[in-house]
C-alpha positions as CSV (number, residue, x, y, z in Angstrom):
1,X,141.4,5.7,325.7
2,X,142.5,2.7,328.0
3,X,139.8,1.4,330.1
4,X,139.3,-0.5,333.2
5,X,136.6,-3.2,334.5
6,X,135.1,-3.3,338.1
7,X,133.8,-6.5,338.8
8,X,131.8,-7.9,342.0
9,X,131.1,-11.5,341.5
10,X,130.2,-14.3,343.7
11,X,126.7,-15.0,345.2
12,X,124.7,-14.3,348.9
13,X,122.9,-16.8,350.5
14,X,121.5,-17.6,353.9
15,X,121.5,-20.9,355.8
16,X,119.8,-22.0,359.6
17,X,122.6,-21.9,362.1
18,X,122.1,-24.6,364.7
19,X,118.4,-25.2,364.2
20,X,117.1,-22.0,365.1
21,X,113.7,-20.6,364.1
22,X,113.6,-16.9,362.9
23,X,110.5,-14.7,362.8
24,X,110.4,-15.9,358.6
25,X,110.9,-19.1,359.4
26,X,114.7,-21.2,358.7
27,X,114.0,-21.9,355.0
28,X,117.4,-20.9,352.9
29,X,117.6,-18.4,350.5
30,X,119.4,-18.7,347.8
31,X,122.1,-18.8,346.4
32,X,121.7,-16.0,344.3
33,X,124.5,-15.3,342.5
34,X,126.3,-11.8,341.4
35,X,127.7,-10.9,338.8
36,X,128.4,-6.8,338.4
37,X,130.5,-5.5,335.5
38,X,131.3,-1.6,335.0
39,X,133.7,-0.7,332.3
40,X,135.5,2.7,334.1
41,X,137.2,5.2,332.5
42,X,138.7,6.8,335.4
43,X,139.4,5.1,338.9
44,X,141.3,5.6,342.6
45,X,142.1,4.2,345.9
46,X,142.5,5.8,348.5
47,X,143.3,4.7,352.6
48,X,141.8,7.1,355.0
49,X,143.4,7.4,358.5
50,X,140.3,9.5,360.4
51,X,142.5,10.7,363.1
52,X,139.9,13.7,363.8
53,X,136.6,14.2,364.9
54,X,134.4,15.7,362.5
55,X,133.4,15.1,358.5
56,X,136.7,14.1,356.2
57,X,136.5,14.9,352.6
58,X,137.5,12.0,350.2
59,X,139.4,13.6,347.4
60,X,138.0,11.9,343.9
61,X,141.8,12.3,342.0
62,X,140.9,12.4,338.2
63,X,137.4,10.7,339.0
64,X,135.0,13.2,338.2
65,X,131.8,11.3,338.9
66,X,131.5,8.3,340.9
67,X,129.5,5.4,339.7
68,X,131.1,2.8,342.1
69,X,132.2,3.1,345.9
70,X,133.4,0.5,347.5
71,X,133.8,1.7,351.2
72,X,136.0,-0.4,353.7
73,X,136.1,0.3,357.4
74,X,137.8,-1.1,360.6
75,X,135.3,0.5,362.7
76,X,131.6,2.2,362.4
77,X,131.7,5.5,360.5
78,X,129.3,7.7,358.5
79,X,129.2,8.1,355.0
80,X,127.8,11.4,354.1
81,X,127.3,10.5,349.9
82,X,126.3,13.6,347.9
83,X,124.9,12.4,343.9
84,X,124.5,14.3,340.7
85,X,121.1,15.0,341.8
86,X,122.0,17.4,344.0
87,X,120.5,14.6,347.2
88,X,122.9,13.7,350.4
89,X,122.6,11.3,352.0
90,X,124.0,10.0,355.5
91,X,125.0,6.1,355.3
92,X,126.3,4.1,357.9
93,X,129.1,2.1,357.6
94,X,129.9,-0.2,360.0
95,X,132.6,-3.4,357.7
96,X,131.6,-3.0,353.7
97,X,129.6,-0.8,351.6
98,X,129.3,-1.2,348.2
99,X,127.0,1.5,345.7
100,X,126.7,0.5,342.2
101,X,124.9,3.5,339.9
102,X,124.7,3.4,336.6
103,X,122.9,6.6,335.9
104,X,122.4,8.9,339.2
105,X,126.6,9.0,340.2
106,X,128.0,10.6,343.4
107,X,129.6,13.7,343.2
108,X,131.2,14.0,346.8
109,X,132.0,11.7,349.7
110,X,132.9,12.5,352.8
111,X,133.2,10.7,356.5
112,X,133.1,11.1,360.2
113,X,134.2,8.4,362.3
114,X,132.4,7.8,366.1
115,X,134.2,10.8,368.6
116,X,137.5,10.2,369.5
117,X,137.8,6.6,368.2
118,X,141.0,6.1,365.5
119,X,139.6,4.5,362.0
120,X,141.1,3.2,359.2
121,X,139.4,3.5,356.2
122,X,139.7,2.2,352.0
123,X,137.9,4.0,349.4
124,X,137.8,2.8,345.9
125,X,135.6,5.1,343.5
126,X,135.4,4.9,339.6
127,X,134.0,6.7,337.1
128,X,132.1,4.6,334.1
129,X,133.0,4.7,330.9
């Protein structure tokens, strides 16, 4: 069976902006790199137009269970993420959200964008191998 590989690599770091002083001081951290490999059996993509008010399903194609989302949004919605466990779980999105899960995956996604606002949204979901 052909597979596929997710990969989120790069690093995250912080710098002082202009001298500033924050509450834990303006010391950098990092760069501390990342470097995330899944080897998926089963993946989709899918842009979301919420034209409506109230929760949107995300339909999961031929991924049965989701062990990546990668959640892309011009403007702030909520992510209602259901897992294997039988947990939901209301996340904010508001630019980027990315869930890795190697062993709890999500089972059902679905989102609600603020009240009469239009919002464009890109879902990518795979399914390990």
């Amino acid at each position: 069976m052909p597979t596929d590989l997710f990969r989120l690599q790069g690093q995250w770091s912080t710098s002082p902006q202009d001298g500033g002083l924050l509450r834990s001081g303006a010391a950098p951290i990092g760069p501390t790199p990342v470097n995330e490999c899944v080897t998926l059996d089963e993946k989709t993509l899918d842009c979301i137009q919420l034209a409506s008010d109230g929760p949107q399903s995300v339909a999961f194609g031929g991924v049965a269970r989701a062990n990546v989302v990668v959640i892309q949004a011009d403007k702030k919605i909520d992510a209602l993420l259901t897992s294997a466990d039988g947990t939901a779980q209301v996340v904010p999105v508001d630019g980027t959200f990315v869930l890795i899960t190697r062993t709890v995956p999500v089972t059902a996604i679905s989102l609600t964008r603020v009240p009469a606002t239009l919002t464009n949204v890109n879902v990518f979901i795979g399914e390990k191998a």
